[in-house]
C-alpha positions in Angstrom: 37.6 29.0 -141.9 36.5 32.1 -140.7 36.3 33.6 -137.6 32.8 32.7 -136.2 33.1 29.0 -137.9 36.0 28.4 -135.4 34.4 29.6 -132.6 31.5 27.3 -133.6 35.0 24.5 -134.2 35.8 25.2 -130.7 32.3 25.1 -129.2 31.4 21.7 -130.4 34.9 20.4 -129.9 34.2 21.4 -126.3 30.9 19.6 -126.5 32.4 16.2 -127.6 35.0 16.6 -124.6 32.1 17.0 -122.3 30.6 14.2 -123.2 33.7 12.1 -122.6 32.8 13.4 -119.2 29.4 10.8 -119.3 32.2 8.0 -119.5 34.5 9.0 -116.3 31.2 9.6 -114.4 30.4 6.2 -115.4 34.0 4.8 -114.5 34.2 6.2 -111.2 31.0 5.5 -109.6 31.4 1.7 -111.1 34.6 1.8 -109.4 33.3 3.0 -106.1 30.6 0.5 -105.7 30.6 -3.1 -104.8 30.7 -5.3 -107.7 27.1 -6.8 -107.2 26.0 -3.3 -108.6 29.0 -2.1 -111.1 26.5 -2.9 -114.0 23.1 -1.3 -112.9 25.1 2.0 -111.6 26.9 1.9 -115.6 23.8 1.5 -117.1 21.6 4.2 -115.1 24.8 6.5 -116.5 23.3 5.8 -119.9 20.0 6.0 -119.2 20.4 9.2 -117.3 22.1 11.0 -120.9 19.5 9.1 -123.1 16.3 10.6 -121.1 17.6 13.8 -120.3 18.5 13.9 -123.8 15.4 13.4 -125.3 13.9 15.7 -122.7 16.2 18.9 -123.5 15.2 18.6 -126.4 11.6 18.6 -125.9 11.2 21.3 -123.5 14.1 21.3 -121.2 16.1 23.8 -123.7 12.9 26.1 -124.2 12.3 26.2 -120.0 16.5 27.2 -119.7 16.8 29.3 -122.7 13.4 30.4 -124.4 12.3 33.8 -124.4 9.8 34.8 -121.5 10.0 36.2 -117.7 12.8 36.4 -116.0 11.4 32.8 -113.9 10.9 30.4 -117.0 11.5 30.2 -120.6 8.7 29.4 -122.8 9.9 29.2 -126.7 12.0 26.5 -128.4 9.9 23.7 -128.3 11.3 20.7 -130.0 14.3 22.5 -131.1 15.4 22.5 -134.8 19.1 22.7 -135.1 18.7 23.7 -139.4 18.5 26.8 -138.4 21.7 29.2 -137.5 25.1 27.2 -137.2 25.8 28.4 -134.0 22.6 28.3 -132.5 22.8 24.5 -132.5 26.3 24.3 -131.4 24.8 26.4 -128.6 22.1 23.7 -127.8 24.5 21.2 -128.2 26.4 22.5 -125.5 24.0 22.8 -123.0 22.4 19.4 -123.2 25.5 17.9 -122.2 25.8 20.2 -119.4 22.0 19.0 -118.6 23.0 15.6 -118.3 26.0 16.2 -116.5 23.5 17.4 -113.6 21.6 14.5 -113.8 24.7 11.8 -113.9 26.0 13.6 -110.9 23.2 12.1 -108.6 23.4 8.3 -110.0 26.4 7.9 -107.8 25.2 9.5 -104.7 21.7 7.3 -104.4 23.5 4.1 -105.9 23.0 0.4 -104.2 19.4 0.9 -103.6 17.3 2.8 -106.0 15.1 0.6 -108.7 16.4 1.5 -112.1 12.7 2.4 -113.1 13.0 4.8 -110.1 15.6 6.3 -111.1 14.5 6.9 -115.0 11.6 9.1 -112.9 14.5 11.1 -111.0 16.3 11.7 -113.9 13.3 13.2 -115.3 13.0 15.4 -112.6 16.2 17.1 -112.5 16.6 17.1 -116.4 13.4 18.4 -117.1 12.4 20.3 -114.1 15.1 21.5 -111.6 18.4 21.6 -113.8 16.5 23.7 -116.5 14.4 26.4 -114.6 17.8 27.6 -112.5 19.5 27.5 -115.7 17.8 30.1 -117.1 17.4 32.2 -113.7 21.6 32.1 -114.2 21.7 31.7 -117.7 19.3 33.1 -119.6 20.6 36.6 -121.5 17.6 37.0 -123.6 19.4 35.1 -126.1 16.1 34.2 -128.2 14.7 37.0 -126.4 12.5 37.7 -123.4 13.9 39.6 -119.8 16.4 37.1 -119.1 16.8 35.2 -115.8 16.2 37.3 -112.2 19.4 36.1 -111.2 21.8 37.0 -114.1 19.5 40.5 -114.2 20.7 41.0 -110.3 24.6 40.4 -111.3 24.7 36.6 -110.5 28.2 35.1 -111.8 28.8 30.9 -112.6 31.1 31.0 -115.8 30.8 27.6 -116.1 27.8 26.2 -113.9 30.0 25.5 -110.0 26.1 26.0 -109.2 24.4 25.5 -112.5 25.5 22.2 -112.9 27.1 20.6 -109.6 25.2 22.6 -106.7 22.3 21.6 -108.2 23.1 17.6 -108.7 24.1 18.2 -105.3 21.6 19.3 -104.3 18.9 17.1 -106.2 21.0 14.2 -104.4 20.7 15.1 -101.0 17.2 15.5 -101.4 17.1 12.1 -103.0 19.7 9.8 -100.4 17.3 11.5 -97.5 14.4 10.3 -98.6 15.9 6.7 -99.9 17.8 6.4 -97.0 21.6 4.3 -96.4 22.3 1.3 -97.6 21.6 -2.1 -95.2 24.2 -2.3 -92.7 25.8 1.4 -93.7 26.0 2.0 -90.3 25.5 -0.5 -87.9 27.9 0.1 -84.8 31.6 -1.6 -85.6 30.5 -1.9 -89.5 33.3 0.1 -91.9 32.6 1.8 -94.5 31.4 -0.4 -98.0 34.3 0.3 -99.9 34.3 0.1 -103.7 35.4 -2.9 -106.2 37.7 -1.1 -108.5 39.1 2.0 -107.3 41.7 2.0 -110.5 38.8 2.3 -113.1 37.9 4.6 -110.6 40.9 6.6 -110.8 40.7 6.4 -114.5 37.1 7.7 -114.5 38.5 10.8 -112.7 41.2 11.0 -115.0 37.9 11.2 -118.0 36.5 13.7 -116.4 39.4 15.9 -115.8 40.0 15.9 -119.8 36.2 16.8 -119.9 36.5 19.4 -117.4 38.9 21.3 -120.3 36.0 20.8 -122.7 33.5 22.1 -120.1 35.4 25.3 -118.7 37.1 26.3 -121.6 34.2 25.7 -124.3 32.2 28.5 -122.4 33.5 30.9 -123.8 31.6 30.3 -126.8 33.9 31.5 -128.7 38.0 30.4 -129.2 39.3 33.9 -127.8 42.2 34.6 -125.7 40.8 33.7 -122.0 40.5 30.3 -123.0 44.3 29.6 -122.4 43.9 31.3 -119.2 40.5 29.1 -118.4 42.4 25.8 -119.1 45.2 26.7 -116.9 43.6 27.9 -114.0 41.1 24.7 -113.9 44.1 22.3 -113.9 45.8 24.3 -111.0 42.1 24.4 -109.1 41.9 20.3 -109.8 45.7 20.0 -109.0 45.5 22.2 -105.3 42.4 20.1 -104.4 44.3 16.5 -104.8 47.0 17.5 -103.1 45.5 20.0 -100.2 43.4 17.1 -100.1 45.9 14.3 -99.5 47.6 16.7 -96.9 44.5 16.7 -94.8 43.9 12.7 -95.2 47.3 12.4 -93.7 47.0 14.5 -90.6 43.3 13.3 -90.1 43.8 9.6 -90.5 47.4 9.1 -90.9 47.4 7.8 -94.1 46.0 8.6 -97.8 42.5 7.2 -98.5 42.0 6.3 -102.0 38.6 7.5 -102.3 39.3 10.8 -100.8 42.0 11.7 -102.9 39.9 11.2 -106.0 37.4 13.3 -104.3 39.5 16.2 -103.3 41.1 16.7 -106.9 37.5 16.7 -108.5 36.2 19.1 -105.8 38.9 21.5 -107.0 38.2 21.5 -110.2 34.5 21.9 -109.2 35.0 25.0 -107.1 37.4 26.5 -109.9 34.4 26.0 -112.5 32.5 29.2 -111.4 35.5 31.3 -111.4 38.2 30.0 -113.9 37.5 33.2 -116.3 38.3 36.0 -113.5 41.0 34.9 -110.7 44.6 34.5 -111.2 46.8 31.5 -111.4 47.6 32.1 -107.4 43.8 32.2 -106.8 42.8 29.3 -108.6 45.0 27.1 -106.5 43.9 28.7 -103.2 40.4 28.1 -104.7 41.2 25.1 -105.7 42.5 23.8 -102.4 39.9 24.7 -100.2 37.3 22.5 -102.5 39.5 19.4 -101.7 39.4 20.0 -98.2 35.3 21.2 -98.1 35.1 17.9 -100.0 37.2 16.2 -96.9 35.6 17.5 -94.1 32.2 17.2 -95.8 32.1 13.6 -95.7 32.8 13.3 -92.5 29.5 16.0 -92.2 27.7 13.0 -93.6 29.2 10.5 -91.8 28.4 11.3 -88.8 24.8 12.9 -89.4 24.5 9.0 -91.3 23.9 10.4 -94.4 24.9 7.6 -97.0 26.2 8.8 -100.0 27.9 6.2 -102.0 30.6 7.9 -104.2 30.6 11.2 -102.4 29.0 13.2 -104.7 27.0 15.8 -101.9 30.6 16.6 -100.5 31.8 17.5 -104.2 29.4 18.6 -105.9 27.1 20.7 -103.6 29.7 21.5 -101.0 32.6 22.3 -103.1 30.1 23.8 -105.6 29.0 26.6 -103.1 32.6 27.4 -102.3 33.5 28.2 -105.7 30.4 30.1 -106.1 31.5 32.6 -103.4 34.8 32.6 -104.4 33.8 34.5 -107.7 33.2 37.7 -105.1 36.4 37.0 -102.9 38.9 36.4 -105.6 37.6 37.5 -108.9 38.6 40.4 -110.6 35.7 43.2 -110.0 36.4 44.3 -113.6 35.0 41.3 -115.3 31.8 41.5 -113.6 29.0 42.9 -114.8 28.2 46.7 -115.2 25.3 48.2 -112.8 22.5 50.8 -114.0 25.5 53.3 -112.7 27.9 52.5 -115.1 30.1 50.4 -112.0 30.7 46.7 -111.1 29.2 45.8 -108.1 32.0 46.3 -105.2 32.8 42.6 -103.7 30.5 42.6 -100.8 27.8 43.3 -103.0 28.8 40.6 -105.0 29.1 38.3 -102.3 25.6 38.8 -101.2 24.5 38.3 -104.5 26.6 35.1 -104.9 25.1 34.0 -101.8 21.2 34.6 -103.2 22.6 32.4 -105.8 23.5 29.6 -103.9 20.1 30.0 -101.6 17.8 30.0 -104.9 19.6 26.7 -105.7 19.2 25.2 -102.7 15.5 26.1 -101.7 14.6 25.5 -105.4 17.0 22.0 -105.9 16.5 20.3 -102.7 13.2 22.1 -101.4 11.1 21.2 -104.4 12.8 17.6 -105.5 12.0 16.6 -101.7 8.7 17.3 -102.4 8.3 15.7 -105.2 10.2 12.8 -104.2 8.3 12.3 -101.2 4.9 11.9 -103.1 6.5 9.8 -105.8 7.9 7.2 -103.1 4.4 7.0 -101.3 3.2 5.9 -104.9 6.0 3.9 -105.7 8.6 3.3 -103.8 12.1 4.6 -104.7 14.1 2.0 -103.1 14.3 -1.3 -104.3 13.5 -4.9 -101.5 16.1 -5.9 -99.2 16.4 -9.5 -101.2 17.2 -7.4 -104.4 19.4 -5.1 -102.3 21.1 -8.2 -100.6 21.5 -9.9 -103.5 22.7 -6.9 -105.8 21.3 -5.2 -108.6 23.5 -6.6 -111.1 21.6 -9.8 -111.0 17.9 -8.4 -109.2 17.3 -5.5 -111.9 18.8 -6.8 -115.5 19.6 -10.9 -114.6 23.3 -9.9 -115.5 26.0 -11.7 -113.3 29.7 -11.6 -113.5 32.4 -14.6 -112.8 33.0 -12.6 -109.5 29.4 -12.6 -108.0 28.4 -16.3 -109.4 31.3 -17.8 -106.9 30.3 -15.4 -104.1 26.5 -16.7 -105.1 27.5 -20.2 -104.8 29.3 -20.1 -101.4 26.1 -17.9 -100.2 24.4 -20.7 -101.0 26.5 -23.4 -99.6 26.9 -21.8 -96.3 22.9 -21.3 -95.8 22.5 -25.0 -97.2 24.9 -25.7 -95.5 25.8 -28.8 -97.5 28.6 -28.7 -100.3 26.8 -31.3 -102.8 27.3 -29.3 -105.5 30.8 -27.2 -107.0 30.4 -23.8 -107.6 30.6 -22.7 -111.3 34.1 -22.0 -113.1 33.8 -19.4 -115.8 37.0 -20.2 -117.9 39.7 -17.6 -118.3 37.5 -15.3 -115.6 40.0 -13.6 -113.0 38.6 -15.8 -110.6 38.6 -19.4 -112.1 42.2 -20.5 -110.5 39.8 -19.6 -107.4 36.5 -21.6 -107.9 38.9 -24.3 -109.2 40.8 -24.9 -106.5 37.6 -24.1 -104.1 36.0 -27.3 -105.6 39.2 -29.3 -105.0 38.4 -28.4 -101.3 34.8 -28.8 -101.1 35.6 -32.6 -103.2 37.8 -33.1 -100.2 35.7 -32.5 -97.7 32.5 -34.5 -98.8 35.2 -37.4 -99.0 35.8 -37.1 -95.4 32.3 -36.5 -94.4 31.7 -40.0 -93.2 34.2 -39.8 -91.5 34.1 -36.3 -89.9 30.4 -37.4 -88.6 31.9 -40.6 -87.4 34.1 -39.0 -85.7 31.4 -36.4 -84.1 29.4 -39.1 -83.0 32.2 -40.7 -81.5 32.6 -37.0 -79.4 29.2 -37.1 -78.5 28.9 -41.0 -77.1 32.5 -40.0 -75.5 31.1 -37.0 -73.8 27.9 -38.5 -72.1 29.8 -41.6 -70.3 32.4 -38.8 -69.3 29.1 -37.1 -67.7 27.4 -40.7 -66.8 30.7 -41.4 -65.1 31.0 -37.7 -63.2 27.5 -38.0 -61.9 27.9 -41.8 -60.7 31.5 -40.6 -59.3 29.2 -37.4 -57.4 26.3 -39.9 -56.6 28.9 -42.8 -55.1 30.8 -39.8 -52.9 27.3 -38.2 -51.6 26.1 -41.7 -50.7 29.4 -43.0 -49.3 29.9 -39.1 -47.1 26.5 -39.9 -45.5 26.6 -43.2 -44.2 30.5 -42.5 -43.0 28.7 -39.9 -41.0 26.6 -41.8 -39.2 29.2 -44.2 -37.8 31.9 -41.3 -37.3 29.5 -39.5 -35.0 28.8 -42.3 -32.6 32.9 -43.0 -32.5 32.9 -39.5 -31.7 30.3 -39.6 -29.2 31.7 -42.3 -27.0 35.2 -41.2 -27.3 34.6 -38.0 -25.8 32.6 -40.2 -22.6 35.5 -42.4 -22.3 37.7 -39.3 -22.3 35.8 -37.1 -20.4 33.6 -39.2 -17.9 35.4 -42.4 -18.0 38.3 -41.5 -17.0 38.9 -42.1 -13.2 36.9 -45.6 -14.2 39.4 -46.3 -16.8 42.6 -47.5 -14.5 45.8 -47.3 -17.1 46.1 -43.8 -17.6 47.5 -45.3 -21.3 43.9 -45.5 -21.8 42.9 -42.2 -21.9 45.4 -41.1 -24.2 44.1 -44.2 -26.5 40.7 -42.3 -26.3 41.9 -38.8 -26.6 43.4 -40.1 -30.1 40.5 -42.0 -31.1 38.8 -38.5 -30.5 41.2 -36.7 -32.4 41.1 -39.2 -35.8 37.5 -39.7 -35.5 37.0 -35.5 -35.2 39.4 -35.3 -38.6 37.9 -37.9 -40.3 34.4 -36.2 -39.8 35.9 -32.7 -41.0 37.7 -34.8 -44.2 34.3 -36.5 -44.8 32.1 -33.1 -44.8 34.6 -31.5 -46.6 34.0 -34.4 -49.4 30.9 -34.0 -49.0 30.4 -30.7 -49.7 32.4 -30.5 -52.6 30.7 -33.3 -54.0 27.3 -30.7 -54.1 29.3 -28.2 -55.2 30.6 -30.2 -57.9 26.2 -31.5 -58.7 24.9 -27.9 -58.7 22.7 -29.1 -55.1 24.6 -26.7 -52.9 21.9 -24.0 -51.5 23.1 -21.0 -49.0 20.7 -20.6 -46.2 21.2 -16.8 -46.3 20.7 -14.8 -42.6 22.8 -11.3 -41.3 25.4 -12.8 -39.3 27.5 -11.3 -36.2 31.0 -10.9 -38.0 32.9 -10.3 -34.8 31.4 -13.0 -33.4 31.8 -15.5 -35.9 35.7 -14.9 -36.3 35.9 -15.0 -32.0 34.3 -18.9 -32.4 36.7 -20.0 -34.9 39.5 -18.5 -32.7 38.3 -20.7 -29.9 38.1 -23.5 -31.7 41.2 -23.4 -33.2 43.4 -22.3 -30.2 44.1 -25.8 -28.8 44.7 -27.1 -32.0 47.8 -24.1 -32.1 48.8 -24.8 -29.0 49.2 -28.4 -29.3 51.4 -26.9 -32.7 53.5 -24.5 -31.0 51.8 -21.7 -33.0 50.8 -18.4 -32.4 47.2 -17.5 -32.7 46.0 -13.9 -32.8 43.2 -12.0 -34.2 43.5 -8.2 -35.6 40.2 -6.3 -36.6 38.2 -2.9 -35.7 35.9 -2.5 -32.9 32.7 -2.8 -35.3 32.4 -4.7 -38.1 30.2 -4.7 -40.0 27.5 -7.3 -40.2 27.5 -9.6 -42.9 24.3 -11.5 -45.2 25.8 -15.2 -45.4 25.7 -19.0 -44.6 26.6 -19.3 -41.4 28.0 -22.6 -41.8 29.6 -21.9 -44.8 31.1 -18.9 -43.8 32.5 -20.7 -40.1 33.4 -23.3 -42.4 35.6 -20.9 -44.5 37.5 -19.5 -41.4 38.5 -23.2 -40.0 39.9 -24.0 -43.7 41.8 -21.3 -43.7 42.8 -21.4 -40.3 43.2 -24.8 -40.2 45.5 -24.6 -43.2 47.4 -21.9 -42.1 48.3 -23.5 -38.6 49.3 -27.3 -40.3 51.8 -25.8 -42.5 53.3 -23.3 -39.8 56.1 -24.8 -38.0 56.6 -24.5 -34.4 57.5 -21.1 -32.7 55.5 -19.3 -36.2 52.1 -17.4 -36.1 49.1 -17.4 -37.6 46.7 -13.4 -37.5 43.6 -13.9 -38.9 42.6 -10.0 -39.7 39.5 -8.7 -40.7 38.3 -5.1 -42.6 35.9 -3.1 -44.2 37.7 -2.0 -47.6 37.2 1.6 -48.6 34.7 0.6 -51.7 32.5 -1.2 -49.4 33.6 -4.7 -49.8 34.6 -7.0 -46.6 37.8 -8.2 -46.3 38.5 -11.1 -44.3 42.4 -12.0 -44.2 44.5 -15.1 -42.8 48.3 -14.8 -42.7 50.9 -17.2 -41.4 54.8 -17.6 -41.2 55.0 -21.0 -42.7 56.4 -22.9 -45.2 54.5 -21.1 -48.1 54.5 -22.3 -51.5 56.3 -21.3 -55.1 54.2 -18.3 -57.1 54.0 -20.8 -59.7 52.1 -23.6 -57.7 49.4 -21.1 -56.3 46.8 -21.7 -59.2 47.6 -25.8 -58.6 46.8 -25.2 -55.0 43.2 -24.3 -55.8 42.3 -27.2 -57.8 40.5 -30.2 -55.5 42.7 -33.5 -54.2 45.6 -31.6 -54.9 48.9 -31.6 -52.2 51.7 -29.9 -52.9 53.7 -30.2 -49.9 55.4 -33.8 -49.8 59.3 -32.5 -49.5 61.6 -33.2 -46.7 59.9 -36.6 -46.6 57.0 -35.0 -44.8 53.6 -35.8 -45.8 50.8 -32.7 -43.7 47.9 -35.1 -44.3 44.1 -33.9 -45.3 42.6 -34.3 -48.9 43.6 -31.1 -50.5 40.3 -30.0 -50.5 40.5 -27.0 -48.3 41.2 -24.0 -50.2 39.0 -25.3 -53.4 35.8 -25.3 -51.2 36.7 -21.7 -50.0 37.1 -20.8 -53.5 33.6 -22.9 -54.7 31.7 -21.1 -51.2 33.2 -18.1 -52.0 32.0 -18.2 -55.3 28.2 -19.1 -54.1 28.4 -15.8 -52.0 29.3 -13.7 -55.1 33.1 -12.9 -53.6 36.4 -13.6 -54.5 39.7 -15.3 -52.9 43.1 -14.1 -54.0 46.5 -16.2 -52.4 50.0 -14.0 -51.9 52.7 -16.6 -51.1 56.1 -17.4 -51.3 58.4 -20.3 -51.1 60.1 -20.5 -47.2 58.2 -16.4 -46.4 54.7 -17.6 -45.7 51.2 -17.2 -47.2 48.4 -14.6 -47.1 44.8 -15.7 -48.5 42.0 -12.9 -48.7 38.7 -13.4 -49.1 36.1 -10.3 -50.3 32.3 -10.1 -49.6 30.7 -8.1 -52.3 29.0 -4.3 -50.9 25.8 -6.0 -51.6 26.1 -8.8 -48.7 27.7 -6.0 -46.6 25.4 -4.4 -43.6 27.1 -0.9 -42.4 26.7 -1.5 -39.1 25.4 -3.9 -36.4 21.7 -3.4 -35.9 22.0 -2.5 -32.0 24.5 0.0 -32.4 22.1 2.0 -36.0 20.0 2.1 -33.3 21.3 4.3 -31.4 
């Protein structure tokens, strides 16, 4: 074989190995989808090839590599491969680096682009935008003509880091824009839609890593003695971006994400693409590196700008693809660059800003012009496929093909928005789920078994439920009735007791008598308070309760309940103080609710304070604006762990030392229910044998700064 036949060997051994590239393409993004669209994404990975294929070949190889101006090519047409050998090696070669570009973008817009939409994208990039830059980068004047502007000015991508993977990154930014993210991609607490099969991902990157060899080292052209070199420095490039990569998922996230990883070891090998001909071994891995971590920190770039991109291919192939452009002027070797009109390589800063025009062309050419055109092909038809056919998955929507997987998530979708389970879902034999549909039908059997049941025992709930509620309202409606005519009769004891005790008395004779009126007084006055303390909890307890709202004296109110309350200390051997500012402030309340508050709590405190103890009731405007009223006493107090039980109505705790205190435990729970009506609070510090505190709170909003006379002033 001679010399030029094994370059031609070499070139379309390189070919097939890029082509083997179509295949890890199609494994990964499979991988990185949900299941519901593993098929659809595989197939549009062989559609993509088959058009741009067909389109190269028509015109896509004459636009790229024809002879003409240095913008387009324009010889070509439908090209013959029986003419020289290595001419169709050559086109060879560059259609599978055509539909590289355009398999790059199936990923990014995957989920929710119609597969007849898609055909029309692919025919954009493969026939428009992939092959004009191509020959602004590309074009020698190998069949003649000026040559691209770019390659003319010096421009440098050995093996298309811009060419190829700017460009599909480019092409798919435009595209996901436009489309939009998938349903539900970003609703607040949603997570990311991780993919299906992240090991035939894994493999798909391993496919394209083999290609990669194929696709660095077969442009050459020719089997010489860089290629070693080339090979080498694209596995350390892939290499350095997986692990710089997996060094910056730790110390972002604290662990290694699956999807990143892949990412960051195909971002290196795309940033080493453009370079792997002129950098050393050290530079290819510092190359290399910083794709995986531009790949990284690009994703999150989309992420929070909620860009969706499905498999990540912006972030590694347009991100990490403009890094490795630029990298051919920071860490290329100056003599392997191409010779000026003065017989000199451009020095690197030069070559930067030529690298840089580069990467502009691509990007206001790729994304500026497929936006446009993208833009007027969705207003004529729409890119993105319906919701239902989003919802529902492609698979299935676009090509009626199903797997074992989606038919039992299919079935349970329907059951649950039936909600019925009248018929089993389906069992595909010797599927990886048909221990799973199996055994779900052994539940679902169960349950319509004990449906009778399960409703009989519903309905028994529900007929159990309204007598609890018949029997709560007739217990309310007995207690109302029953309070109000007590009332009348209490009233008129009351009445003439306090004649017999107070007029009556020198008319009386035994003095025995007075002090059988005096406790006929006393009983009838508590049997009154336990009666309108029944009574009010019983409209509590209906919902009837209504505050009769008004701005009440706060000082004034607390120096009542004082008074009334002092003889009832007295007679108790307790002592009765009150402890509050000069002005306080005045207060929108029930009067009566709010005098009845301060006697309960007074009351309460005074009964279970023995002889020679004190009661303070205190009183304060707390410093974020909120009344405090507070009632403290020396007495008996109670455990920490009876406090809630003290709250809860007709409950008495205190029945030790054979002493019963009387009343109907209804005292603090009707603070706590009035309290509740005025929008405050009522917290209870006690302990056994130390006393007890109880505070209640008035919310800022019922509070009045101060007393209208003295604003006045």
């Amino acid at each position: 074989m001679t010399p030029d036949r094994i370059d031609i060997a070499w070139v379309l051994i390189a070919t097939c190995m890029i082509f083997i590239m179509q295949a890890g393409f199609c494994c990964l993004e499979s991988g990185f989808v949900r299941a519901k669209n593993s098929i659809n994404v595989a197939l549009k990975n062989l559609a993509d090839f088959c058009i741009a294929g067909l389109l190269f070949w028509l015109f896509g190889f004459a636009f790229a590599f024809g002879a003409g101006a240095g913008w387009i090519g324009g010889s070509e047409w439908l090209f013959d491969a029986r003419g020289a050998l290595s001419t169709g090696a050559f086109f060879l070669f560059q259609l599978m680096f055509c539909g590289t570009a355009a398999t790059i973008v199936s990923g990014a817009v995957a989920e929710r682009v119609s597969f007849a939409s898609y055909i029309v994208l692919t025919m954009v990039i493969s026939g428009l935008i992939y092959p004009v830059y191509a020959h602004w980068t590309w074009n020698t004047g190998q069949f003649g003509g000026e040559g691209g502007w770019l390659v003319n000015l010096g421009f440098i991508d050995f093996a298309g880091s811009s060419v190829v993977h700017s460009i599909g990154g480019w092409v798919s930014l435009a595209a996901v824009l436009i489309i939009g993210p998938r349903t539900g991609r970003f609703l607040p607490g949603q997570s990311a839609m991780r993919g299906h099969d992240l090991m035939m991902s894994t493999l798909g990157v391993m496919l394209l890593w083999f290609g990669w060899f194929g696709f660095n080292g077969g442009s050459t052209l020719a089997l010489n003695e860089t290629v070693p070199s080339i090979l080498v420095n694209t596995t350390l490039g892939g290499c350095a971006g997986g692990v710089a990569n997996l060094i910056l998922s730790q110390l972002l996230y604290n662990k290694i994400r699956a999807e990143d990883f892949l990412n960051g070891a195909l971002a290196g090998l795309v940033a080493i693409t453009a370079n792997c001909n002129n950098t050393s071994a050290l530079s290819a891995v510092i190359i290399g590196a910083v794709g995986g971590n531009v790949a990284i920190l690009g994703a999150e770039l989309l992420e929070r700008w909620k860009i969706d991109d499905a498999v990540g291919a912006v972030p590694v192939h347009l991100f990490a693809g403009i890094w490795g452009t630029l990298a051919v002027a920071i860490f290329g070797d100056p003599a392997g660059w191409p010779v000026t009109a003065s017989g000199l390589p451009h020095d690197r800063l030069t070559q930067f800003g030529v690298q840089l025009l580069g990467c502009i062309a691509a990007g206001v050419y790729g994304f500026g012009f497929t936006y446009l055109i993208l833009r007027a092909i969705n207003i004529a038809m729409p890119l993105r496929v319906s919701a239902q056919a989003e919802a529902i998955g492609l698979n299935q929507a676009e090509h009626g093909a199903g797997s074992a997987v989606l038919d039992l998530v299919s079935d349970m979708e329907r059951q649950r928005r039936e909600g019925g389970f009248d018929r089993p879902v389906r069992v595909v034999l010797g599927s990886e789920v048909e221990q799973i549909a199996l055994q779900y039908n052994r539940v679902i059997a169960r349950v319509n078994r004990d449906a009778d049941a399960l409703r009989r025992a519903i309905e028994d709930l529900k007929r159990a439920k309204q007598a609890a509620e018949e029997a709560s309202n007739a217990k309310s409606a007995f207690l109302a009735n029953m309070s109000h005519e007590l009332r009348t009769p209490l009233n008129a004891v009351i009445g003439f007791s306090e004649i017999l005790t107070n007029e009556l008395f020198g008319q009386l004779g035994d003095p025995r008598y007075k002090e059988y009126a005096s406790d006929i007084l006393a009983s009838g006055r508590h049997l009154l308070s336990l009666v309108n303390d029944l009574l009010d909890h019983t409209r509590i307890e209906a919902g009837r309760m209504e505050l009769n709202v008004a701005e009440l004296d706060v000082q004034e109110q607390i120096e009542a309940a004082m008074r009334l309350m002092r003889e009832r200390a007295a007679t108790a051997s307790v002592t009765l103080q009150a402890s509050f500012p000069d002005l306080l402030p005045y207060l929108m309340a029930d009067e009566r609710a709010f005098r009845q508050m301060l006697l309960n709590l007074l009351g309460n405190a005074v009964k279970f304070t023995p002889p020679g103890g004190s009661v303070t009731l205190s009183a304060d405007l707390e410093g974020d604006g909120r009344l405090a009223i507070q009632v403290s006493d020396t007495g008996i107090g109670m455990k920490r762990e009876e406090v809630p039980r003290a709250l809860e109505p007709f409950v008495q705790l205190h029945h030790h030392m054979n002493k019963s205190y009387g009343g109907t435990g209804l005292g603090l729970p009707l603070v706590q229910a009035l309290m509740r009506l005025h929008g405050g609070s009522i917290t209870i510090d006690s302990a056994e044998g130390n006393g007890t505190t109880v505070t209640i709170r008035f919310p800022r909003a019922r509070v009045r700064a101060l007393p209208p006379l003295v604003a006045a002033d």
